[in-house]
C-alpha positions in Angstrom: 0.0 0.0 0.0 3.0 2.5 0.1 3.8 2.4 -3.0 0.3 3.1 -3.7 0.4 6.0 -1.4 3.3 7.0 -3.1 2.1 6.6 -6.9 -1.5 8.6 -6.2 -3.3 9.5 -2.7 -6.3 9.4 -4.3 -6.6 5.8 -5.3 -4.8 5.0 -2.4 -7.3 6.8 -0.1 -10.5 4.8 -2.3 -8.6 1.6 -1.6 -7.7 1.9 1.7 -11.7 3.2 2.6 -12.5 -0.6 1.3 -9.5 -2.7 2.6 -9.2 -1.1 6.1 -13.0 -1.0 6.5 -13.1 2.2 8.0 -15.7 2.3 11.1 -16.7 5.8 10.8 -16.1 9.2 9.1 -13.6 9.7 11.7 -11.1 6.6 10.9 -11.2 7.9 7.2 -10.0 11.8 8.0 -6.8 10.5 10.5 -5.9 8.7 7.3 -6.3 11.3 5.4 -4.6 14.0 8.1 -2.2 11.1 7.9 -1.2 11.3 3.8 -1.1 15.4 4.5 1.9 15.1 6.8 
């Protein structure tokens, strides 16, 4: 998945939402605070 991360946030960000299964809205923006940093 890093490479992923590395090749296009978006995608990565649509993949992760569906292989992490995210539990709420709240999971989702840490990992997305997360790809900002």
């Amino acid at each position: 998945m890093e490479q992923l991360k590395k090749l296009d946030k978006v995608a990565y960000i649509r993949f992760a939402s569906v292989y992490r299964s995210f539990e709420d809205i709240k999971e989702f923006g840490e990992e997305i605070a997360r790809l900002e940093d």
